[in-house]
Every structure is written in C-alpha cells, then in structure tokens.
Backbone as CSV, one residue per row, in Angstrom:
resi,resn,N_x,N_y,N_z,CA_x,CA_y,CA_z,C_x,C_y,C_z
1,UNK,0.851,-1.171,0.000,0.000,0.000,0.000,0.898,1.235,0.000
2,UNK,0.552,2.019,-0.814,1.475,3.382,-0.941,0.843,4.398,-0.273
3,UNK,1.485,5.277,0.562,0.834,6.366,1.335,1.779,7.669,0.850
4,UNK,0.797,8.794,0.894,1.546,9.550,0.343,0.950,10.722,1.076
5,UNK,2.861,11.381,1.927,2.817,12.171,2.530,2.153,13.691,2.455
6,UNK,1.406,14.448,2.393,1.465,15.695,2.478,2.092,16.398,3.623
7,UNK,2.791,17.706,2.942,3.039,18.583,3.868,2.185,19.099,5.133
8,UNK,1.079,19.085,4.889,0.011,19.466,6.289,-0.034,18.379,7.022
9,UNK,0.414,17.019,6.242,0.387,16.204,7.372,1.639,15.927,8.071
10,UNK,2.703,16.097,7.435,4.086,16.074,8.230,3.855,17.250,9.203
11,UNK,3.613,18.154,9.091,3.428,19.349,9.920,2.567,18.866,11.036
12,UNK,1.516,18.525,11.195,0.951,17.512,12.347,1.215,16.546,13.135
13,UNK,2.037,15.513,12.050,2.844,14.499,13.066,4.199,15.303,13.917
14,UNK,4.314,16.151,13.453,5.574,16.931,14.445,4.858,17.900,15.456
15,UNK,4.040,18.947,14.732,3.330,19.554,16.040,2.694,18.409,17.021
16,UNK,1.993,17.859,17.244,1.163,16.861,17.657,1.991,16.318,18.822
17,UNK,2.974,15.912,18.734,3.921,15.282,20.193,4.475,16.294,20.901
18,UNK,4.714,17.794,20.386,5.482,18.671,20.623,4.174,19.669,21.451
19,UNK,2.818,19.721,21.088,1.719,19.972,21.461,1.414,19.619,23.037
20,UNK,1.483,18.004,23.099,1.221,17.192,24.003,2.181,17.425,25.399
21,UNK,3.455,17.275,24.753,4.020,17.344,25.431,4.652,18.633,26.563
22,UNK,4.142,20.106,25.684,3.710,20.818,26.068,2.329,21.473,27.221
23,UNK,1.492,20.566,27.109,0.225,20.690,27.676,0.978,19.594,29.476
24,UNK,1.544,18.717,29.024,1.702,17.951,30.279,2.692,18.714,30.777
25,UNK,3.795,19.444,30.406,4.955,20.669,30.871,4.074,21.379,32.252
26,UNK,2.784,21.947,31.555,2.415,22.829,32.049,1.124,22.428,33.337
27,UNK,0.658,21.213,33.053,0.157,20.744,34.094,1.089,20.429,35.291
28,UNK,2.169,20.213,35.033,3.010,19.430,35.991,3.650,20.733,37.120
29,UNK,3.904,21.952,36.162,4.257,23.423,36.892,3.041,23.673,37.291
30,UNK,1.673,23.525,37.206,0.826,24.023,37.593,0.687,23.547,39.259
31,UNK,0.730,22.239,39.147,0.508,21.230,40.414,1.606,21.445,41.141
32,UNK,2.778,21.833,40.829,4.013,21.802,41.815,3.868,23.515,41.977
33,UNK,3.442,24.288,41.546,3.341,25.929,42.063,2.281,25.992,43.264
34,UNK,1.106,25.229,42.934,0.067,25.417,43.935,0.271,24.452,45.339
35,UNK,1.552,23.820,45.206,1.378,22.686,46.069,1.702,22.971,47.983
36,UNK,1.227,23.328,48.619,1.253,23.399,49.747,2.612,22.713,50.864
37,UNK,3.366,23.687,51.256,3.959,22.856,52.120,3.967,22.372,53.285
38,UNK,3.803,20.731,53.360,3.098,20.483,54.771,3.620,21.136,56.035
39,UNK,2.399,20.930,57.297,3.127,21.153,58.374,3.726,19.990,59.369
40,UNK,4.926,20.941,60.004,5.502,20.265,60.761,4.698,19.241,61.684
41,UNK,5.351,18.069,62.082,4.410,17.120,62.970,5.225,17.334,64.323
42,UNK,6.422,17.123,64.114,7.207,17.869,65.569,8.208,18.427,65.183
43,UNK,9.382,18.328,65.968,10.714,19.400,65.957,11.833,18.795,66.539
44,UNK,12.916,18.651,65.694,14.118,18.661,66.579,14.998,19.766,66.963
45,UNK,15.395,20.140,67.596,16.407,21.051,67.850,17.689,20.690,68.160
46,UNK,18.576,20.888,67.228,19.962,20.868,68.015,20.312,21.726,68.902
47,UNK,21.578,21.059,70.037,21.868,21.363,71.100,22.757,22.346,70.686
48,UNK,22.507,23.605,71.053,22.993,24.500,71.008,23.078,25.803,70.182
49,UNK,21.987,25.462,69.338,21.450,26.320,68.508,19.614,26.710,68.773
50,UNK,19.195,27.780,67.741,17.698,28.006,68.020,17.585,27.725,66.854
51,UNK,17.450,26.920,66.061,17.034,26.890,64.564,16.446,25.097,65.030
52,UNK,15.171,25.121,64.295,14.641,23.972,64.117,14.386,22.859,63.216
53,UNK,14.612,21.850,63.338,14.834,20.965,62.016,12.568,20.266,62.056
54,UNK,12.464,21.087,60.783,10.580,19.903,60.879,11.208,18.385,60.401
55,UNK,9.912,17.578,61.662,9.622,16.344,61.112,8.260,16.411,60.097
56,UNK,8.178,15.911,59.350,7.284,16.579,58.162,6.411,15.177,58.058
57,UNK,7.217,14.232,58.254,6.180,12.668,57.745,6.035,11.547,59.220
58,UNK,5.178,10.514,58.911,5.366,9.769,60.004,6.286,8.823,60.489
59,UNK,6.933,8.375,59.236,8.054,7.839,59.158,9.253,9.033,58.597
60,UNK,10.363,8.637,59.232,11.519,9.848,59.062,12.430,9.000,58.829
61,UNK,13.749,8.906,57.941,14.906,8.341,57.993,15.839,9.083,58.248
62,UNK,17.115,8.937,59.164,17.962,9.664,59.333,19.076,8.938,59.482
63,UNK,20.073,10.020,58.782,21.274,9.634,58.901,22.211,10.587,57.795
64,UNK,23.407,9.754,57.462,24.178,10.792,56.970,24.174,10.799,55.489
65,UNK,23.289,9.663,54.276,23.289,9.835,53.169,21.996,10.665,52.866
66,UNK,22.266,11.930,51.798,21.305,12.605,51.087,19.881,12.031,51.166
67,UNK,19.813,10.980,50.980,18.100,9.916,50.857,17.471,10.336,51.895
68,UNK,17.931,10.380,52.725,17.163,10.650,53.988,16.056,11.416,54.366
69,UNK,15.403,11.551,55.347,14.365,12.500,55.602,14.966,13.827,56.144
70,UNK,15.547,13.350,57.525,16.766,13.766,58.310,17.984,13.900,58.040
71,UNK,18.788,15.018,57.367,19.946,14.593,56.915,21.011,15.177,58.032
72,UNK,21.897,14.184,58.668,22.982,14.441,60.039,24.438,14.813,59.126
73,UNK,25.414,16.417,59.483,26.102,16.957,59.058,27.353,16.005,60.015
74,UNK,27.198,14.921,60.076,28.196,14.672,61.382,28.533,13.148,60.536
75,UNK,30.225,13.354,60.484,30.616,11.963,59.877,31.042,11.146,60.744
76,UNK,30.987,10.756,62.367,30.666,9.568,62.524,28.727,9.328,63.385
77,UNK,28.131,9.714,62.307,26.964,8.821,62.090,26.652,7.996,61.083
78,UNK,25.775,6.865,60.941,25.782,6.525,59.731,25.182,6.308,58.818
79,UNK,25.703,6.501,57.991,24.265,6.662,56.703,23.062,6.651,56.595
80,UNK,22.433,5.069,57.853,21.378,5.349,58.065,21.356,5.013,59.232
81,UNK,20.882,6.325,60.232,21.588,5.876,61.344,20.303,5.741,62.163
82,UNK,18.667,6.019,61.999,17.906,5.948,62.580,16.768,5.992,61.905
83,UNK,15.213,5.701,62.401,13.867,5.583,61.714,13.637,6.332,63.048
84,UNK,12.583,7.955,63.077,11.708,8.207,63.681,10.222,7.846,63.303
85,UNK,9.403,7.329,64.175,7.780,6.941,63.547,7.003,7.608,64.122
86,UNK,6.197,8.047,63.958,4.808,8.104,64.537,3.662,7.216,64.623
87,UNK,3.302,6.417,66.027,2.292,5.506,65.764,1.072,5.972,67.106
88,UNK,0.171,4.802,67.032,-0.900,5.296,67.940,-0.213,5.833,69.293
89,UNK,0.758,4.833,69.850,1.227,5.247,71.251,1.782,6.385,71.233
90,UNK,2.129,6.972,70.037,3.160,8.095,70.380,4.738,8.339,69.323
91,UNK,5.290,8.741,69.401,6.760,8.912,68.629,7.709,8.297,68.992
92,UNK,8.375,7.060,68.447,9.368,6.136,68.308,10.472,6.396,67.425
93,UNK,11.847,6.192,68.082,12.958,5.802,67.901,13.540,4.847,67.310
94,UNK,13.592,4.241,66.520,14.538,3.266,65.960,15.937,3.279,65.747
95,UNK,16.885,2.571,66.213,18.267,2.404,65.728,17.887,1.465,64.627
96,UNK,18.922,1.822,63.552,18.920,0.654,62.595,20.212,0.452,62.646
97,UNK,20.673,-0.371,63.709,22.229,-0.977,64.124,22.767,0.026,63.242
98,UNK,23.269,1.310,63.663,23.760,2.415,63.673,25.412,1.996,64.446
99,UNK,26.385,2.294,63.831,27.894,2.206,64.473,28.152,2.519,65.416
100,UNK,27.635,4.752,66.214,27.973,4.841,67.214,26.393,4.635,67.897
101,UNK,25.076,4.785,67.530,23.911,3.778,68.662,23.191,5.106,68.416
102,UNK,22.308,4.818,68.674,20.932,5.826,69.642,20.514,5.974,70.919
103,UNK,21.234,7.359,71.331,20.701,7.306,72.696,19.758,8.429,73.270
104,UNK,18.886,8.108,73.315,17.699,8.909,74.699,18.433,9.260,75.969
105,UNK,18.194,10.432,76.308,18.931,10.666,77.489,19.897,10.068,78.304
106,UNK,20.907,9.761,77.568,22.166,8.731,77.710,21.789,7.614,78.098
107,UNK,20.850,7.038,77.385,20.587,6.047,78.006,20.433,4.684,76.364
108,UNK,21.425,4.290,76.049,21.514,3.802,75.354,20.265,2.606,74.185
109,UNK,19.699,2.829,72.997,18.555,2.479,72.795,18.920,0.909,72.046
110,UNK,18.647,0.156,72.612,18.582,-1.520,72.323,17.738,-1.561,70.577
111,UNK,16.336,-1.203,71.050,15.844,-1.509,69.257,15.418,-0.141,68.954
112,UNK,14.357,-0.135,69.755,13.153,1.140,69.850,12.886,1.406,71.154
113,UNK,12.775,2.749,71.168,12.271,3.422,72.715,11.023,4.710,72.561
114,UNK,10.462,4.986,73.021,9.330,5.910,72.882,10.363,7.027,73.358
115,UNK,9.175,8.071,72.688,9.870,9.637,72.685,9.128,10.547,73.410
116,UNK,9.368,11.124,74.152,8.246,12.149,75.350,9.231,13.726,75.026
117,UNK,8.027,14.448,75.119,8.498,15.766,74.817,9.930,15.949,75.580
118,UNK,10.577,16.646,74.767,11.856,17.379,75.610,12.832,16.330,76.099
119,UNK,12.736,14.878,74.949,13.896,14.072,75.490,14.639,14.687,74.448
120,UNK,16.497,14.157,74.521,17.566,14.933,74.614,17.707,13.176,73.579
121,UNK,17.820,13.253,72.094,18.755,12.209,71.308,20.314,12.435,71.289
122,UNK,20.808,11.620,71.226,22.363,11.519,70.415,22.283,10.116,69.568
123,UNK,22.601,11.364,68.374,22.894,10.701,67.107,24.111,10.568,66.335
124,UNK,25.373,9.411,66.761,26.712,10.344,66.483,27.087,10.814,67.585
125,UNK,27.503,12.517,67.130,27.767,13.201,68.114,26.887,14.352,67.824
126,UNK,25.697,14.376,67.105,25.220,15.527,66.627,23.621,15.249,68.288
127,UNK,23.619,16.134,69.029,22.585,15.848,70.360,21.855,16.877,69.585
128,UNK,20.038,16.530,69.633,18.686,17.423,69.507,17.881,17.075,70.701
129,UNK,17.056,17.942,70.822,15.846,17.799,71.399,14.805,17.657,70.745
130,UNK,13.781,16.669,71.223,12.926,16.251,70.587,11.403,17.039,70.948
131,UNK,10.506,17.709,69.838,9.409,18.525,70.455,8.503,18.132,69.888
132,UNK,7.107,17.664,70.419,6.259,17.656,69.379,4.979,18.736,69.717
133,UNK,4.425,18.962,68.312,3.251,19.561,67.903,2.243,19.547,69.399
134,UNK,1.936,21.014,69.998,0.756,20.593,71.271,-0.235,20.050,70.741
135,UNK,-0.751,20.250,69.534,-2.034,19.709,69.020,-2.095,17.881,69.278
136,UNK,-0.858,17.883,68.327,-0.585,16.413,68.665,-1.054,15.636,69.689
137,UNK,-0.161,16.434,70.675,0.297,15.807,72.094,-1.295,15.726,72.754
138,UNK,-2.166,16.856,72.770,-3.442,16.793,73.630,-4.283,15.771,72.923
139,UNK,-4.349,15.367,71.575,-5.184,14.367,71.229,-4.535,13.176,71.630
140,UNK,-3.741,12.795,71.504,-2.932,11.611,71.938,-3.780,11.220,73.584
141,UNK,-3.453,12.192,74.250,-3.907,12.065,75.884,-5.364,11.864,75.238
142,UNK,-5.852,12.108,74.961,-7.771,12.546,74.870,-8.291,10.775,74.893
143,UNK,-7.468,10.071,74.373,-7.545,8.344,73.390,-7.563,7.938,74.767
C-alpha cells in the first residue's frame, strides 16, 4: 500500500507530540506551584542552637546519606543511622544498628524506645531535642 505524505500532514505528526508534550509541561508546573507545604508534625532542635529541624512525615529516615528524611552533618553517624515513627502510642525511635547507637537521654537504645516531649537524642555526636506539635500531644492524651 502506498501512502503519500502531504506537507500538512508532516506538519501535524511533528506539532502533535510537541503539542502534548507541552500541555503535560504545564500541568506538571501548575501542580508543583500550587502545592502546599506540609506542616511540621514535631521538631528537633539541636543542642545549642535556636534553629529547628521539621519532622514533616510519620516515618523519618535519618542519617548521613542525602536519601534521607533527616539529613545528620556529622561523619561519625551513619548513613542510616535511625527511623523516627509516629504511631498510635506516640513517637518512636529506631536504631537501625547504627555504628555509634541511639541514645535517649544517655541512656543507650537496644531496638526502639518511645519519645516524650523534651527528650535529649544523640545521634553520632550531633545531640537534639525532641518537640512535638501541642495539638498532637493533647489528642494523643484525649484516646
């Protein structure tokens, strides 16, 4: 079967993907301009500064590679040196067999330990305080 090109139609098969692909450009800037940035669920603070790091999700990864949720400026932590969660009971700690450990108020963390306002982590050597959201905290009690 012989098909035979016209110019109006080459001109279509090229606009046509270049069209499309245009229209999805602009949906995609549309959705990432309007997009809201969540709020914080709690707070860490490092020791010795006033600047606050948000926990933003319920699960957090931390440690010292980029991936992270949490990213630690401190090279002996490790890569992945911890999971913060949020579950019904409250805000949990995880070591994920971390090199130098997780500790709660020097008190060294075996797997997981619960988190109560205004405990004191060491991660490494990088120490925060741990804060959460009052909203949080009064529904939690309410259960």
């Amino acid at each position: 079967m012989l098909t035979i090109s016209t110019p109006i139609t080459s001109v279509i098969r090229f606009l046509m993907p270049v069209v499309a692909i245009l229209i999805v450009l602009e949906v995609v800037f549309i959705l990432l301009r309007n997009r809201k940035k969540p709020e914080p669920m709690a707070y860490f603070r490092q020791q010795g500064t006033t600047e606050d790091i948000e926990i933003l999700f319920y699960e957090n990864a931390i440690g010292r590679s980029k991936v992270n949720d949490i990213v630690l400026l401190d090279p002996s932590a490790s890569r992945f040196h911890a999971v913060l969660s949020l579950r019904e009971a409250g805000w949990f700690i995880t070591d994920t067999e971390s090199r130098s450990g997780v500790y709660v108020n020097d008190v060294k963390v075996e797997r997981r330990a619960r988190l109560q306002q205004g405990d004191r982590l060491r991660l490494g050597t990088t120490t925060v305080v741990f804060r959460e959201r009052a909203r949080q905290q009064q529904s939690r009690r309410q259960r």
